[in-house]
C-alpha positions, 0 to 999 in steps of 0.5 A: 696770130696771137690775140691783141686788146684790138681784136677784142675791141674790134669783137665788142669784147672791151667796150669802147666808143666807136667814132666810125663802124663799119664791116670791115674796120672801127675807129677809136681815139688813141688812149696816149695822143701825140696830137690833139686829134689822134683816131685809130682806124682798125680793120676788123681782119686781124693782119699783124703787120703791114708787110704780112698783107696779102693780096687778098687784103688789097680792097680792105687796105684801099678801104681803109684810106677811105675811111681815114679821109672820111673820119678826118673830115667828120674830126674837122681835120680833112685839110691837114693831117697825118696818116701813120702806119708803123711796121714792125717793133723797130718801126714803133709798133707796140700793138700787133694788128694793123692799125692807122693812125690819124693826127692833126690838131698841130704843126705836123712839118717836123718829122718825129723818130721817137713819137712813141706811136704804137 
């Protein structure tokens, strides 16, 4: 797999704020929010996509909604928010290391084809 800018982040390579740490992910604010709360959760186990997840990968991914329910709380969102994972390029993925996003902040009802999620 090809390095990406969240594998540095993940290693401390690029300093960054973490909102959450942990062994096995790191949660970040977005650097282009599409809501007024937008956190990246990112595993520290550089998986490209979903779909290339392995079955080893399982208790990692389970993890990761954990966290994504424990960050939403500590963001003060836990009641209403949007857990996002793109797959893919024609499924908005820019950035190829798995990664999920959470937004909240806003009215979440309308379904967004070109939210520009990365």
């Amino acid at each position: 797999m090809e390095d990406t800018i969240f594998g540095k982040i993940t290693r401390g390579e690029i300093p960054t704020d973490f909102l959450y740490e942990d062994d096995l992910c790191v949660v970040i604010k977005d650097i282009y929010p599409q809501a007024p709360t937008h956190v990246l959760i990112i595993p520290r186990k550089p998986i490209p996509m979903l779909n290339m997840a392995s079955e080893e990968d399982q208790s990692l991914l389970g993890h990761l909604l954990v966290v994504a329910g424990k960050v939403a709380d500590q963001l003060g969102v836990a009641d209403a928010f949007r857990l996002v994972i793109n797959n893919g390029a024609g499924g908005g993925q820019t950035v190829f290391h798995l990664h999920l996003h959470i937004l909240a902040g806003r009215d979440m009802k309308e379904v967004e084809l070109a939210s520009g999620l990365a």
